[in-house]
N, C-alpha and C positions, 0 to 999 in steps of 0.2 A: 465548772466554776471552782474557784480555790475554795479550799475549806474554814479560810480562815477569817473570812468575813462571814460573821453570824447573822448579821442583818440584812432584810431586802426588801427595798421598797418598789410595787409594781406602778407604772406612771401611764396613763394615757395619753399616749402622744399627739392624739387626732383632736383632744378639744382646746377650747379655747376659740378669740377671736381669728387671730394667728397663725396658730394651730403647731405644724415643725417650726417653722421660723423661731420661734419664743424653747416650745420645748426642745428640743436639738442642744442649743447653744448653752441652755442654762442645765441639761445632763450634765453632759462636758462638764463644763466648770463643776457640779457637784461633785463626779471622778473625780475630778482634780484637786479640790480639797480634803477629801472625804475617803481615808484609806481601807475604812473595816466596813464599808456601807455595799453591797451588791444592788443595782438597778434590773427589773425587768419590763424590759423596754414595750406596749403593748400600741401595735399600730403598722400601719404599710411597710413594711420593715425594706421593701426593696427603697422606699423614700431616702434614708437614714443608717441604714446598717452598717455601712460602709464606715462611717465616718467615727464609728468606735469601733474601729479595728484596733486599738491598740489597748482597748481595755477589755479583749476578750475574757479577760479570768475574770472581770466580773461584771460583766454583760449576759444577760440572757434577751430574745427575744419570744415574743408572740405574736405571729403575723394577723393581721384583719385590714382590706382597706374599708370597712363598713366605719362610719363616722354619724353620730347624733349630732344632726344640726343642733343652732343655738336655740333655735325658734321652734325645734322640735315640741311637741304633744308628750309630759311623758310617760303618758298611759299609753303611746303609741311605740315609744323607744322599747319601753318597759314589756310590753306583748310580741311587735313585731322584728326589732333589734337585738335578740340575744348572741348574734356574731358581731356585736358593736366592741370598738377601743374602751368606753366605758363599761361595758356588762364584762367584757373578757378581764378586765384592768378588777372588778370586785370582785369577781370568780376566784382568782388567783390569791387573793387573800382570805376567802372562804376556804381554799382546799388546800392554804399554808404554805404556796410557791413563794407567799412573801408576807411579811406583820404588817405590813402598809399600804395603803396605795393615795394615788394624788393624782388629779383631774380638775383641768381648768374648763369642763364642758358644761354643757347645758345645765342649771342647780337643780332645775326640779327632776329632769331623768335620772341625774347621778343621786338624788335622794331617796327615789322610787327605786332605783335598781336596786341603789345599799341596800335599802331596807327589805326589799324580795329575798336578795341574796343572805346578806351577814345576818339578819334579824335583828330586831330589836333587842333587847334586856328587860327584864319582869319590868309592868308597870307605864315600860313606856309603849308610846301607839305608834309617833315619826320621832327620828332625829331633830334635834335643836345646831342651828349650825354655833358654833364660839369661837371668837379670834379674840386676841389681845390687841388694846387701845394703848396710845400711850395717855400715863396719867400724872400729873403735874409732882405730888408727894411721895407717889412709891416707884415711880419711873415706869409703871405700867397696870392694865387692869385687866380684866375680861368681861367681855359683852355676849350675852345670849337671850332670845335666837335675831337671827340674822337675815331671815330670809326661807329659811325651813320648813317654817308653820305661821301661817298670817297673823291666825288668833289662836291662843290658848285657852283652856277652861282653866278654876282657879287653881284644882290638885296638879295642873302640871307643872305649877310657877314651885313648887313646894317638888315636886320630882325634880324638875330639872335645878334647881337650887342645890338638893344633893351629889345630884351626878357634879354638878360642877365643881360644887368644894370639895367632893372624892377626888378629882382629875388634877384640884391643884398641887400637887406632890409640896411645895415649899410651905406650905399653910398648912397650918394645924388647927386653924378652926379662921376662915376668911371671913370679912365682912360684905354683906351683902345689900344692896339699894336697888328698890322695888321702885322702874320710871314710870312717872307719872306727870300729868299735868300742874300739880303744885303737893306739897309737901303734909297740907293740913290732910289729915284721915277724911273729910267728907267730901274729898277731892276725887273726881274719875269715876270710870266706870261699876259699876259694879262688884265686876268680876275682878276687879284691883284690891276692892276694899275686903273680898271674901278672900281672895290669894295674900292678902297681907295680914291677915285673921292667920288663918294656916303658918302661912313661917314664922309668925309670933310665937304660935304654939310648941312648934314643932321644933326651934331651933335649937334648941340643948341635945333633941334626940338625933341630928343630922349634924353635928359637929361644924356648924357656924353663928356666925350673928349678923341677927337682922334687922337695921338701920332705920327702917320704914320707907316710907316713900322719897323717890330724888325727883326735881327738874331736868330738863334738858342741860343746862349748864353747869350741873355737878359730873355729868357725865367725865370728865376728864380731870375735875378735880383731885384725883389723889386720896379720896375718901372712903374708898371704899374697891373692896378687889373682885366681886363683881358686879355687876351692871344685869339685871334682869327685866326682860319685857320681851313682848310678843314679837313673831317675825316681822309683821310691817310697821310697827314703831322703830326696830331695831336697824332694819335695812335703811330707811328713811334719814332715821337721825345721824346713822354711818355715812350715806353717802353725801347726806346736808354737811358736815364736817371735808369731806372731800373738795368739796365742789368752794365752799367757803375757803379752803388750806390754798387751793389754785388761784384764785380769784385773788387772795388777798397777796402770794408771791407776786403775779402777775402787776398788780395794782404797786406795790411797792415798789420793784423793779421800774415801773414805767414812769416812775417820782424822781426819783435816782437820775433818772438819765434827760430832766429834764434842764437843768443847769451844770455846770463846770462844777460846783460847789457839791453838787450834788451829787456827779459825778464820781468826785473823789470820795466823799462822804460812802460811796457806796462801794468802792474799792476797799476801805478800812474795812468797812462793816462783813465784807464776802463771809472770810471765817466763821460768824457766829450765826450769820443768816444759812449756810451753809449743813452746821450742825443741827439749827431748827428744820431744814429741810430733810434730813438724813431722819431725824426722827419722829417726822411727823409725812414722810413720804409713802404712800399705801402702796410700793413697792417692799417698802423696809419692813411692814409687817402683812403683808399677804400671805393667806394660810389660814382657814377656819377650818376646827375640826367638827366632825357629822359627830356631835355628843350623843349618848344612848344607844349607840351602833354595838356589836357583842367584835367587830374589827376594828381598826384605827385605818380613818377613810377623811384626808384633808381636800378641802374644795382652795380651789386657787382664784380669783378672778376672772372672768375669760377674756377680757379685756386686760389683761397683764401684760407687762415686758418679760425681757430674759430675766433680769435683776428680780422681777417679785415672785417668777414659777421657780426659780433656783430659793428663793426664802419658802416658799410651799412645800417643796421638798425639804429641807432642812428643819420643816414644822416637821413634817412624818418623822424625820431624822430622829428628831427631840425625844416622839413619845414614844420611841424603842427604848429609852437611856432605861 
């Protein structure tokens, strides 16, 4: 490999819905923009090798046709798959072939594996996954966990509250909003009202501030630069936003096209509906990273195109800078 790309990001090429189809096409382009960055490519490599032939000096591969289904068990991945695309793909980052790796496969094996492999960091027990939202006021926020951990106990909303404002490099002390079912303190569970006890406390000694509790619909307000709550609050209210962003392109688009007037109306308008799409498209920001991990290890969607696995990489990309 040339010497002069310091950075390398290892990728598993076999997950995802996909699988080559999506990562293939969206490597490429990464080379292609991307002149100081080295890939190691980890998967059937007879599939694909060929086809970066021209970027040998910074190509590496690692061959395995062994693949974690989507629907895999991953105490089963995690036991019986150690020649998997994903176990090989965190290995290589544990023994510093590369500072990253990215995997659009299975969430819960690639969370099991990280965690066997790279370990956790004092304090914490699993990774919290975190992607960035886009958010109305400061043009983006960060959401955690995602999908990671179902439920939390209260000291981990107060752990992972630090790791996160440690991880924002641009903040110097970020503001944080505890989701919740409504705003007053004798609102939700329990373990809400004990976890927002805690970063009340605590938050002068962990170098943020803490907001108290949000709604659902603050979530992208601009209010605030993270967004804290358990994995399946977190997964939920994400993909409810998704599915809501589709539905409602869909739904306008088919207005549009229902008269001549409409028609046109909807030709002027492309441009700005356009730029709403670009930034509210979950291609544009695919890429959560497994926070608490002692590696940097991005989850991609597995359900992705080329366009959101080339933004996953380009997350890895990032937290080399």
């Amino acid at each position: 490999m040339a010497t002069d790309c310091a950075k390398t990001i290892a990728i598993d090429m076999m997950g995802g819905d996909d699988g080559l189809a999506v990562t293939v096409p969206a490597c490429l382009q990464f080379l292609n923009k991307q002149s100081k960055t080295r890939l190691l490519l980890v998967g059937d490599t007879a599939q694909f090798q060929a086809q970066f032939s021209q970027y040998t000096d910074r190509v590496e591969f690692i061959h395995t046709d062994e693949a974690v289904a989507m629907d895999a068990q991953p105490a089963k991945a995690l036991r019986h798959q150690k020649e998997s695309s994903i176990h090989l793909m965190a290995q290589a980052v544990k023994d510093e072939q590369a500072q990253a790796g990215v995997s659009a496969g299975n969430t819960g094996a690639l969370v099991a594996i990280s965690k066997y492999i790279l370990k956790t960091v004092p304090n914490i027990a699993r990774p919290a996954l975190m992607a960035q939202i886009p958010a109305r006021k400061k043009g983006s926020a960060w959401v955690l966990d995602l999908g990671a951990n179902l439920y939390w106990e209260a000291d981990q909303y107060l752990q992972f509250a630090q790791l996160a404002a440690e991880s924002i490099k641009d903040k110097s002390k970020p503001t944080i909003g505890l989701l919740n079912i409504g705003t007053e303190l004798i609102k939700g569970p329990e373990v809400l009202k004990e976890a927002s006890d805690l970063l009340l406390e605590f938050q002068e000694d962990y170098s943020f501030e803490y907001k108290g509790f949000i709604e659902p619909n603050q979530i992208y307000s601009g209010d605030y630069d993270i967004i804290l709550c358990n994995g399946l609050m977190g997964n939920i209210a994400l993909k409810t936003a998704e599915g809501t962003f589709q539905f409602m392109s869909s739904y306008i688009k088919d207005q549009f096209k229902r008269t001549p007037l409409g028609m046109l109306a909807g030709m002027l308008a492309k441009p700005s509906f356009k730029r709403v799409k670009d930034n509210f498209s979950p291609s544009k920001r695919n890429g959560a990273l497994l926070l608490g991990l002692t590696g940097i290890v991005i989850k991609s969607h597995g359900g992705t195109d080329v366009e959101g696995f080339l933004h996953a990489i380009q997350c890895a990309n990032n937290q080399l800078k």
